[in-house]
VEXMARLUM-600825 format. One record per residue (C-alpha): chain; z, x, y. Coordinates in steps of 0.001 Angstrom, whole numbers, padded with zeros to 6 digits. Layout:
# VEXMARLUM-600825
  mol        z        x        y
    A        Z        X        Y
...
END
This chain:
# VEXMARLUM-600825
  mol        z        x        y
    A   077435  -042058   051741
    A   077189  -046291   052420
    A   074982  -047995   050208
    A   072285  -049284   051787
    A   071283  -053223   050635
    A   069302  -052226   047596
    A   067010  -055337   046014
    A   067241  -055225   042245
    A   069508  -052385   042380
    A   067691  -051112   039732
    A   066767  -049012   042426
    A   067844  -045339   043391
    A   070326  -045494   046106
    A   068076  -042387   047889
    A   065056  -045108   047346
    A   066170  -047026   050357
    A   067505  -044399   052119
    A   063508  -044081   053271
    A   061215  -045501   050386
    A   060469  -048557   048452
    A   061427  -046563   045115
    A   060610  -042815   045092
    A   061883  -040533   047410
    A   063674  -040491   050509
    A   060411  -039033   052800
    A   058196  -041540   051417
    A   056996  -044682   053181
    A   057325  -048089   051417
    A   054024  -049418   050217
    A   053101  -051999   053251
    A   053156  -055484   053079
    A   055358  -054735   049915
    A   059083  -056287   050756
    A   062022  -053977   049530
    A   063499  -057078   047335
    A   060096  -057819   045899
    A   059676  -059175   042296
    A   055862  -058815   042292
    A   053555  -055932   043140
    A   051846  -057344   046489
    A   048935  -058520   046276
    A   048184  -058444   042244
    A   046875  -061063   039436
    A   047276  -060532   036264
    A   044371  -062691   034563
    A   043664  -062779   030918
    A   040275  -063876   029968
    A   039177  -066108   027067
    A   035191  -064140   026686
    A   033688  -061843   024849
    A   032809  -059352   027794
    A   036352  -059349   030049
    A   034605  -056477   032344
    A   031885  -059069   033640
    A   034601  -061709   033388
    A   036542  -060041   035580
    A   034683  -059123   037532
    A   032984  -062493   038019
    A   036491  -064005   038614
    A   037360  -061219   041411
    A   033957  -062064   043414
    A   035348  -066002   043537
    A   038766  -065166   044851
    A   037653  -062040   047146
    A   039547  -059603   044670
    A   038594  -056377   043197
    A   038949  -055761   039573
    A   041935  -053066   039479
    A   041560  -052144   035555
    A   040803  -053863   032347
    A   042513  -054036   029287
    A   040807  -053359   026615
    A   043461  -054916   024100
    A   044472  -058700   024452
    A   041518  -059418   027168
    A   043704  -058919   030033
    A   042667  -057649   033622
    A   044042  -056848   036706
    A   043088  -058373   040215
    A   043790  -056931   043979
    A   043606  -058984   046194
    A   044774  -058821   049930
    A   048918  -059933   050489
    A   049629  -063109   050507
    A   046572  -064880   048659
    A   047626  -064593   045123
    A   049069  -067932   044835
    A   045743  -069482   045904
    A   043981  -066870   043628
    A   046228  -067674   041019
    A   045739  -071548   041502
    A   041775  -071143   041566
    A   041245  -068734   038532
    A   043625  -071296   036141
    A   041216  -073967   037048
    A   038152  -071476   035390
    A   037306  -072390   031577
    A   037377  -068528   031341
    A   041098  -067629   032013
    A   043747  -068539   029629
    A   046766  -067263   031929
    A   046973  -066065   035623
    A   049931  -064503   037008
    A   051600  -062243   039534
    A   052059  -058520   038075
    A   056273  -058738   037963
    A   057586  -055373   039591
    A   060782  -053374   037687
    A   062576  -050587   039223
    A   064755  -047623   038065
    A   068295  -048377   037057
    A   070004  -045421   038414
    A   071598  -044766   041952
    A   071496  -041101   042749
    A   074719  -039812   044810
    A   074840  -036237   046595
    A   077795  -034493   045150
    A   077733  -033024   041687
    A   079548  -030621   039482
    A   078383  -028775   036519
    A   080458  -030462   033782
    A   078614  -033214   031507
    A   081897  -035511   030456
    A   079401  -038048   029069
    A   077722  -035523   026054
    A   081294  -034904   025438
    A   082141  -038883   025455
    A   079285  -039470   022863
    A   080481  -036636   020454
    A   077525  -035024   021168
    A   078711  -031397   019801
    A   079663  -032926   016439
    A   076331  -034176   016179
    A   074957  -031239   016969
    A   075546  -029926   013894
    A   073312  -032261   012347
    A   070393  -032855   014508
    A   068687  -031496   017803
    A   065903  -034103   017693
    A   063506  -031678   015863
    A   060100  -033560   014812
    A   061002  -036665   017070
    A   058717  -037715   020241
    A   060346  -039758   022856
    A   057729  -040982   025328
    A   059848  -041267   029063
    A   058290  -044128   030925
    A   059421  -043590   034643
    A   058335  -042572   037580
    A   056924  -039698   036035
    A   058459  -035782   034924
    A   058536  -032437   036657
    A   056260  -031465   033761
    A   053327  -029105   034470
    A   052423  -026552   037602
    A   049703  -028877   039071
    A   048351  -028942   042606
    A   051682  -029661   044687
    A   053804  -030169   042149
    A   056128  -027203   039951
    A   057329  -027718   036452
    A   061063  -027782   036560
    A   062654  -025074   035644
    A   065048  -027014   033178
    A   062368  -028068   031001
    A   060158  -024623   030673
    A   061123  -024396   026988
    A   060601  -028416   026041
    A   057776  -029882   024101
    A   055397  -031898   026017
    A   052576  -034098   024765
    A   050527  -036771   025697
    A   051254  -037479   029641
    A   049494  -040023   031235
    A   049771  -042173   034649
    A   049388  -045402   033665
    A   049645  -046260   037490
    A   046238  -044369   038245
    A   044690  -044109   034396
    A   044981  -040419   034279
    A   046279  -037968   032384
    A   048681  -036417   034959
    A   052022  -038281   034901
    A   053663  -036191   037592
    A   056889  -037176   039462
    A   056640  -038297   042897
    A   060359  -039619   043032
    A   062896  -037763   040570
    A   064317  -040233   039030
    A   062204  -039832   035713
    A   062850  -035763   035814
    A   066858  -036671   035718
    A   066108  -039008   032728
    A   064128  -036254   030836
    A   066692  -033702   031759
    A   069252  -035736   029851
    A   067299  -036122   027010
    A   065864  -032419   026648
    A   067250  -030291   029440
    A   066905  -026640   028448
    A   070661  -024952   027212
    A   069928  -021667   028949
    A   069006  -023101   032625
    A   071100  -024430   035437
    A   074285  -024851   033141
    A   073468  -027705   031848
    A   072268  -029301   028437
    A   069925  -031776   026846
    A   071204  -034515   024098
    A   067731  -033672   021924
    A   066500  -030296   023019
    A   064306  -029386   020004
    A   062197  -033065   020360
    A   058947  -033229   022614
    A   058690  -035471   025596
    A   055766  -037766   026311
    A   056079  -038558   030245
    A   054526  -041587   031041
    A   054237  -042574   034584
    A   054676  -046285   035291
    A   056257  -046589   038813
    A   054697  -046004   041776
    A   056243  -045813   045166
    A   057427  -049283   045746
    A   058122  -049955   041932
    A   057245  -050624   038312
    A   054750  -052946   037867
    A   054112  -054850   034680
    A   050430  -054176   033919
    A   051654  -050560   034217
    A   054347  -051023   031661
    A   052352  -052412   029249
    A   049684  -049801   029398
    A   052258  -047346   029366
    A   053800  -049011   026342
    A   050170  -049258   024185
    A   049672  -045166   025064
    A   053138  -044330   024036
    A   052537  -046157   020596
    A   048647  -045054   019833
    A   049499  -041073   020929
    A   052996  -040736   018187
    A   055826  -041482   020458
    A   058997  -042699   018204
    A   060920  -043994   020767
    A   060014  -045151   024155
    A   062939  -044666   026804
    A   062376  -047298   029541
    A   065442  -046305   032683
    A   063718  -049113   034715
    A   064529  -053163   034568
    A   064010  -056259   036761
    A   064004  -060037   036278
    A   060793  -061323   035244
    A   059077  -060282   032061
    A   055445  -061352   031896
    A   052959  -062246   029019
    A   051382  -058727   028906
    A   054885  -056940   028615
    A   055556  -058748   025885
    A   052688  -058576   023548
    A   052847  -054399   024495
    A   056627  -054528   023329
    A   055627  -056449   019926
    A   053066  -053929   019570
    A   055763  -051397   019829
    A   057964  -053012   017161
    A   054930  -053643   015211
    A   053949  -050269   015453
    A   057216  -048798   014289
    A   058660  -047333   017871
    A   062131  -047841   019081
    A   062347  -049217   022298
    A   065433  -048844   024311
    A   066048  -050206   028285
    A   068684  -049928   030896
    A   070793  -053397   030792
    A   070529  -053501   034716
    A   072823  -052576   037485
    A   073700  -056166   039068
    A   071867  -056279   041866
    A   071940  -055414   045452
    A   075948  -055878   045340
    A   076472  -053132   043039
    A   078424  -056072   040927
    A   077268  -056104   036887
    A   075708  -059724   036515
    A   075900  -061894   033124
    A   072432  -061413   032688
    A   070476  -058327   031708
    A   067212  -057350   033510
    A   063981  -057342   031504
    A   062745  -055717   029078
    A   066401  -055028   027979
    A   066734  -058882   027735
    A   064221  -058676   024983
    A   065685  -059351   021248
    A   063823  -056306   019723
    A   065072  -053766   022498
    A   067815  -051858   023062
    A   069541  -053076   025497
    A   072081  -050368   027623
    A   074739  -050785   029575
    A   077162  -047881   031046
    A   080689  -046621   030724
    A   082375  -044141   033407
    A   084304  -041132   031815
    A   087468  -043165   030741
    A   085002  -045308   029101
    A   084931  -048383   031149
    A   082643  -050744   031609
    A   081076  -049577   035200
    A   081094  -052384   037883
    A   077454  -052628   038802
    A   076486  -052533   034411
    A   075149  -056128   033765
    A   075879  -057749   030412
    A   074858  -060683   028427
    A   072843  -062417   025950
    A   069068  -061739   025144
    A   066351  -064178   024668
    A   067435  -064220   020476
    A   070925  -064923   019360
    A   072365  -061664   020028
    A   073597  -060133   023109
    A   073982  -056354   024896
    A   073409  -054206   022505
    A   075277  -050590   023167
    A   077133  -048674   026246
    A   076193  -045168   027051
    A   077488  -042863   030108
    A   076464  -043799   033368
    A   078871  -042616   035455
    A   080047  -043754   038891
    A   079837  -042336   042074
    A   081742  -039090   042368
    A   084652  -040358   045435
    A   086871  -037698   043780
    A   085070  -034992   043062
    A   085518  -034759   039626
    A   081655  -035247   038719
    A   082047  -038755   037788
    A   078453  -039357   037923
    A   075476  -037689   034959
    A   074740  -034224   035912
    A   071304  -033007   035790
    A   068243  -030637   037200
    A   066234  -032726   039470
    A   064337  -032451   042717
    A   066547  -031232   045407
    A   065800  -033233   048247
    A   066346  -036375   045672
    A   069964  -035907   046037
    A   069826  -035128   049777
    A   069265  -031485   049667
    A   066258  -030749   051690
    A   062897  -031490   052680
    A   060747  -033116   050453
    A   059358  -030727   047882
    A   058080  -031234   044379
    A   058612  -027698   043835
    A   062370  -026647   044566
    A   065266  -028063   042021
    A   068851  -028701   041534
    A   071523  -030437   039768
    A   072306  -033727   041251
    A   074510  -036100   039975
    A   072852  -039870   039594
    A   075202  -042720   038054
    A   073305  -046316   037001
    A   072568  -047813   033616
    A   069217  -045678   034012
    A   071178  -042300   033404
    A   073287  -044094   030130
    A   069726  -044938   028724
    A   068726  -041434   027925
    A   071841  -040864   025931
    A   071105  -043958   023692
    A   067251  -042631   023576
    A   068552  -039611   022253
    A   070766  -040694   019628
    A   068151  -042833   017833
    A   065695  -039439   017880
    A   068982  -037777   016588
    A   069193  -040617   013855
    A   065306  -040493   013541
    A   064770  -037109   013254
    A   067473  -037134   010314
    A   066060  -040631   008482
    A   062389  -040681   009397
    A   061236  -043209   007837
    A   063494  -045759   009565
    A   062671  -049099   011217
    A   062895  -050090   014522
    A   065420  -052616   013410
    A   067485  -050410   010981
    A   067505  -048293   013943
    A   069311  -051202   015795
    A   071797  -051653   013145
    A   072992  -047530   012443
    A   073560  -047404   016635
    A   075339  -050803   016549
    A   077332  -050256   013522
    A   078023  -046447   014895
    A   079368  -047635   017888
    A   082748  -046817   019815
    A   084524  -050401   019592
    A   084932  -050864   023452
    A   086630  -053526   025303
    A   088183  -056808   023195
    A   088177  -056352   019574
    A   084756  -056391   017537
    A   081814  -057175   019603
    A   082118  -058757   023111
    A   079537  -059592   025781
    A   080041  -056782   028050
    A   080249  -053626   026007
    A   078474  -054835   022872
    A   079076  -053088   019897
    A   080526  -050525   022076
    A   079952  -046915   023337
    A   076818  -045284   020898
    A   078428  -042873   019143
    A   075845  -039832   017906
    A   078015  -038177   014873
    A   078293  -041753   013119
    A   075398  -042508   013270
    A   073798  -039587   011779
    A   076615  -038618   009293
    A   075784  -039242   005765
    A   078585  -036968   004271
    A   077542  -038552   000142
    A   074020  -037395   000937
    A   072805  -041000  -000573
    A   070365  -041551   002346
    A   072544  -044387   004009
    A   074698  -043212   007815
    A   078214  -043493   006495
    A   079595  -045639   008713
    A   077170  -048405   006604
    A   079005  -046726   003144
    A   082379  -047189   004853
    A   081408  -051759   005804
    A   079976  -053997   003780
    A   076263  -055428   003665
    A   076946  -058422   005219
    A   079499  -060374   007203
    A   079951  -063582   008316
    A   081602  -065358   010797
    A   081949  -069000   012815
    A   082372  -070268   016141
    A   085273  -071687   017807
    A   085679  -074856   019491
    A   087734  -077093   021109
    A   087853  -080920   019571
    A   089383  -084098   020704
    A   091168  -086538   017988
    A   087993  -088231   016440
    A   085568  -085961   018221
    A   082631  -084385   016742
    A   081810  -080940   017384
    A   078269  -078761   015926
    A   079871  -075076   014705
    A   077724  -072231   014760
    A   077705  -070180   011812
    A   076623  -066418   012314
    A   075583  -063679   009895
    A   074841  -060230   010356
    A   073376  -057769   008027
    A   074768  -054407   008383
    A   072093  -052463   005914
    A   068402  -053721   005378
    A   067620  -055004   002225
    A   069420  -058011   001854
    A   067488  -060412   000185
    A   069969  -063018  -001322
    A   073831  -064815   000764
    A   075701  -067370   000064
    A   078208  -068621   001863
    A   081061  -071236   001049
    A   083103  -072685   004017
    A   086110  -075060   002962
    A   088349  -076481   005463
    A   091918  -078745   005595
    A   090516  -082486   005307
    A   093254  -083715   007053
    A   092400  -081828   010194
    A   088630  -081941   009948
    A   085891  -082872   007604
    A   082170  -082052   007090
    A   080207  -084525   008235
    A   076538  -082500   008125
    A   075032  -078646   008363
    A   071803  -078103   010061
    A   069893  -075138   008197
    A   067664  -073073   010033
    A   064229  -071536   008660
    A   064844  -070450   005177
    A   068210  -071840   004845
    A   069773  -074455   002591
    A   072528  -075994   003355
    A   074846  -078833   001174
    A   077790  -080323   002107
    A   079722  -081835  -000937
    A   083439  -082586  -002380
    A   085120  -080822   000998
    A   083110  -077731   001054
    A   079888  -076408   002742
    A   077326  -074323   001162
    A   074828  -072322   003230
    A   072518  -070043   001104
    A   069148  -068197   001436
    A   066403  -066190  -000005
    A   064661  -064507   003189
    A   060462  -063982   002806
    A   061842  -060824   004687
    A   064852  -058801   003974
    A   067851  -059614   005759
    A   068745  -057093   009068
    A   070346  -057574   012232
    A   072675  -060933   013829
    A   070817  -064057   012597
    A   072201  -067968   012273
    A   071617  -069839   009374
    A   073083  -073117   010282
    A   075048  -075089   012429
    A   078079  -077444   010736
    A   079310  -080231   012050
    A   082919  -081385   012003
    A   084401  -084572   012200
    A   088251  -084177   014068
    A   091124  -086344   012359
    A   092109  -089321   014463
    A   095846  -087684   013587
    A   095335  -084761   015733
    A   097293  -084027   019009
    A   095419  -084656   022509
    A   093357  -081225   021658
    A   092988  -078520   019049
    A   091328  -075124   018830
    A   089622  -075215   015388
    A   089250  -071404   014207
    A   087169  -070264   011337
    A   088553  -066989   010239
    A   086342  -064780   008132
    A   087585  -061626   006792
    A   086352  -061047   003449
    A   082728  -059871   002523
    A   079971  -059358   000317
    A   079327  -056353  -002274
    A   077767  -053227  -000386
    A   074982  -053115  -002643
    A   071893  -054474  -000592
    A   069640  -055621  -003633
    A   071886  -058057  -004908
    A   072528  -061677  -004764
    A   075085  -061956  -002421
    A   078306  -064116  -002284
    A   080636  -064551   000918
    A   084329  -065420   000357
    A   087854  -064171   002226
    A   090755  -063058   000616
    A   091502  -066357  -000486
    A   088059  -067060  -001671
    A   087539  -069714   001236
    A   086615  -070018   005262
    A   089692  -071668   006313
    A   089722  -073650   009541
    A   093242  -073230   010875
    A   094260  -075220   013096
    A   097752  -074376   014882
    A   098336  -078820   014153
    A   101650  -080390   015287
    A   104390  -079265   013073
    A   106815  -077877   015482
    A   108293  -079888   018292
    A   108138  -077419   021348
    A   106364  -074823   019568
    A   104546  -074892   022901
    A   102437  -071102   021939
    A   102150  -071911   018522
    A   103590  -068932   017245
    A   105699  -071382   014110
    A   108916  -070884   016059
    A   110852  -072275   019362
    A   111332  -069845   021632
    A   111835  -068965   025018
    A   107805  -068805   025731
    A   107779  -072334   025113
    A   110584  -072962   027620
    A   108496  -071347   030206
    A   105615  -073404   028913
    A   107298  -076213   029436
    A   108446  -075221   032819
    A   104369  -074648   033977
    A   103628  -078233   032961
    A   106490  -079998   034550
    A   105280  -077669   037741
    A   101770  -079262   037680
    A   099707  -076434   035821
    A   096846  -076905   033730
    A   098559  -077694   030077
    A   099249  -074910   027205
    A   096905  -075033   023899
    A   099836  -077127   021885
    A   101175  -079199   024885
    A   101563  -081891   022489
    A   104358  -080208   020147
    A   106572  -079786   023633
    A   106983  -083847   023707
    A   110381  -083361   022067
    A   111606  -087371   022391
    A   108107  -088643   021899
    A   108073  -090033   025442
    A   104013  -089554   025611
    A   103994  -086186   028300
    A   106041  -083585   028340
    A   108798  -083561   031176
    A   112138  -081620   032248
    A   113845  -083746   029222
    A   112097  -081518   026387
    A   112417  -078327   028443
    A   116452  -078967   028347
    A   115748  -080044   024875
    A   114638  -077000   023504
    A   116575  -074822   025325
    A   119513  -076470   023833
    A   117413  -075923   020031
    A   117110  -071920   021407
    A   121054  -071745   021830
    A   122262  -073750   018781
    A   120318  -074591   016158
    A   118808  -072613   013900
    A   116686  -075097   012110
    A   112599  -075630   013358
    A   112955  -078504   016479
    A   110890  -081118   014741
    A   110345  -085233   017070
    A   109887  -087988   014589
    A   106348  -088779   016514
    A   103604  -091082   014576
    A   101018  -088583   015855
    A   103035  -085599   014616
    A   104942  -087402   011351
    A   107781  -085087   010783
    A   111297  -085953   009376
    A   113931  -084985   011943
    A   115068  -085565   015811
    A   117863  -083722   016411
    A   119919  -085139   019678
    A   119209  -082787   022764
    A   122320  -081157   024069
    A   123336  -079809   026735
    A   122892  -075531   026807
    A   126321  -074359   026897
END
């Protein structure tokens, strides 16, 4: 089927086959557009008093609202108001002594888009190495609270407990979108999400990642989305009723005030948080930005693979608010064109996959693909990890799925897989029995590394220097940096919090002794470097780190290479028409050459190709060195002032 224009595409692709965001025989809330941000016609307010239930309801009488709910946490309150007033509202209640903040309740959707074809063969538990893991860990003793648009959970009034999930665990539910204790699922989408997670191994042919952990369904969506008062509530339940990790298959743009003080609760509180990384938008094209919460530091942050492990197109990427960026892939799938089941199998509401009339009591596998259905997997691999190591942090949990990863895409991490495809028999394999995953045995404690940049003769340039701790407990680094003086020199460092750094006799010292232990991507300092005035037009400076500390974590800690330095190496002048920098002439450089003469943007060396030292480089030093490539054996080196080598050979003519 053609996708219809879906806003955030966060959303289901049935959602706007008919509804805002549930399912397909479901009106869209009026007055609510389909691309909406905001919940229509709701304030978030939070008040500065003692009594925020008089407050708010004070405030409501002066801007013709009704007081929607109350927090009791933080003092925060929710307003309705009729469409189309809340700026006024908003403008009016920031003028009252009473409110400290005012704002519109931001709306988040689910990140998956459900297609109508399916097969019964999960590719993506095989991709994560699910049966390996197996072995280890079902989840047992783990509680993962689902915060969707609800679970096929319990026989209630209209609604039928899916028959997928008659032997799983549930505790806790609530609907945070109507404060009761019946989280039921209006749409679908949350059932899949569950299903993936805990799906029963003896119905409908299909299995769960964590079968023997309990669910917590959480409802946070209603019909025409997620809405961030809802979150949050959902969030502070989730914590105060035992959940260990809070799956959240749902993203959008905007994160407000009172998401954010419920997600540091969360961290605060000990609970693993992970979110879909967003599906790009209405174009189905992955953006270089993730959606909120995922964009928050202290979350997992998903993005999806298809079965060849691929980055899928519509899988957003990118940096979060911190220093670090996209966390972890997990399957997502595509839409099945080929019939191979390219999208994540699972039991769902029939008529949410086409098959139907709308009915909250007849199921079926349907195959959904979005970065909603590779959250789940990543959900289940820290209860996996949790369920084995207990008494892990939040952020230790971070660093086992990072440093268990599949390295996907360019080598070591890059912005659009991560640290790659979560990988569930790393990261709970601890074959010594010492307590510690063993892919943190098998790497060091902590490893360093520094940016690259391009620098002009004479230019300055401010060089990021990046850490990361792979195992918590690091207490004590030190790191030395030296460099070639006659291609750069210190000229300052800029510590961060906690840092100290010295710059003296050609080297650069950055050291630290953390209030906290050291864990996670942090950046100590920034360097800066001076170019020579000898250098050619440009130069790519490039810190290489290889070499690392001692894997003990409770130990002063010392940072050197191989060579017991950084070394900035810079690929410098040395060989005329060594055009690639590769320390030899060659026929690459000829066709270098060639693609400046023809008016094309310049190689990295360009400089080296100016054989006779005529200031550019020209058809001349193209003939030049292909005349070096047939006879001469010896390096091509110009007597140039700005390169100061020894020999110019006379060009000939190539035989």
């Amino acid at each position: 089927m053609s996708l219809p224009a879906v806003p955030r595409l966060i959303v289901p692709l049935v959602v706007l086959a008919a509804l805002a965001l549930a399912g397909p025989a479901t009106a869209a809330s009026p007055g609510v557009p389909e691309q909406a941000d905001y919940a229509a016609g709701e304030v978030i307010v939070r008040l500065s008093g003692q009594s925020p239930h008089a407050e708010s309801a004070r405030l409501a009488s002066q801007v013709g609202a009704s007081v929607e709910r109350v927090f009791a946490r933080g003092g925060f309150a929710t307003l309705s108001l009729p469409p189309g007033q809340e700026a006024a509202a908003i403008e009016l209640l920031r003028a009252d002594p009473a409110v400290q903040s005012a704002e519109l309740n931001a709306l988040k959707q689910p990140s998956r888009i459900p297609v109508d074809e399916f097969f019964p063969l999960q590719w993506n538990m095989k991709l994560i190495g699910a049966p390996e893991a197996w072995s280890t860990s079902f989840g047992s003793g783990v509680t993962i609270a689902v915060l969707d648009t609800g679970v096929a959970y319990e026989d209630y009034e209209e609604f039928g407990r899916s028959p997928g999930l008659r032997q799983t665990r549930f505790v806790s539910p609530y609907d945070a979108t109507n404060d009761t204790i019946h989280a039921n699922d209006e749409d679908g989408h949350g059932t899949h999400v569950a299903g993936t997670l805990v799906q029963d191994w003896d119905a409908y042919g299909v299995a769960g990642l964590v079968p023997q952990a309990a669910i917590m369904p959480v409802r946070v969506c209603r019909p025409y989305g997620c809405t961030a008062d809802s979150i949050a509530a959902g969030v502070y339940w989730a914590v105060d009723h035992g959940a260990d990790v809070i799956n959240l298959s749902l993203g959008g743009p905007i994160m407000t005030t009172i998401e954010r003080e419920a997600f540091a609760y969360a961290e605060a509180g000990g609970v693993v948080v992970v979110a879909a990384a967003g599906n790009g938008g209405g174009d189905l094209i992955g953006d270089p930005v993730l959606d909120f919460p995922a964009r928050i530091e202290t979350v997992v942050s998903v993005g999806a693979v298809d079965r060849f492990m691929e980055r899928a197109g519509y899988s957003s990427y990118g940096a979060h608010e911190g220093e670090d960026g996209l966390h972890l892939m997990g399957p997502g799938g595509i839409k099945d064109v080929s019939g191979n089941g390219d999208g994540i199998l699972q039991n769902t509401y029939a008529f949410s996959c086409g098959d139907g009339p709308e009915d909250y009591k007849q199921f079926a596998l349907c195959s959904y693909f979005g970065t909603s259905m590779a959250t789940p997997h990543v959900s289940g691999i820290a209860a996996m990890l949790l369920s084995v190591h207990p008494n892990l942090k939040p952020v230790q949990v971070r660093q086992v799925l990072r440093c268990a990863a599949l390295d996907l895409g360019d080598p070591g991490y890059d912005a659009e897989y991560g640290a790659g495809l979560s990988f569930a028999p790393a990261a709970v394999a601890d074959g010594d029995g010492d307590g510690i995953v063993d892919c943190f045995d098998a790497r060091p404690a902590l490893t360093a590394s520094i940016g690259k940049a391009d620098v002009r003769p004479a230019e300055t340039v401010s060089v990021p220097l990046d850490i990361a701790a792979w195992w918590p407990g690091v207490t004590t680094y030190e790191v030395h940096v030296s460099f070639n003086p006659a291609v750069v020199e210190a000229v300052g460092c800029t510590p961060r919090e906690e840092t100290v750094c010295v710059v003296e006799d050609g080297l650069v010292t950055v050291f630290g002794s953390p209030s906290s232990p050291l864990s996670g991507h942090f950046r100590p300092a920034y360097i800066n470097f001076k170019a020579s005035d000898r250098l050619s037009v440009f130069t790519s400076l490039h810190l290489a780190v290889t070499a690392l500390s001692a894997r003990v974590p409770d130990i002063g800690l010392q940072l050197f290479t191989e060579d017991g330095s950084v070394r900035i190496s810079d690929p410098g002048p040395t060989l005329a028409g060594d055009l690639d920098c590769d320390s030899k002439v060659g026929p690459d450089d000829v066709i270098d050459v060639l693609r400046v003469t023809s008016g094309s943007s310049q190689p990295l060396c360009v400089a080296q190709g100016d054989v006779n030292c005529s200031g550019n480089v020209d058809a001349f030093d193209g003939l030049a060195i292909i005349a070096h490539i047939a006879k001469i054996a010896q390096p091509l080196v110009a007597d140039c002032p700005e390169i100061g080598s020894s020999l110019v050979p006379e060009p000939e003519e190539p035989e």
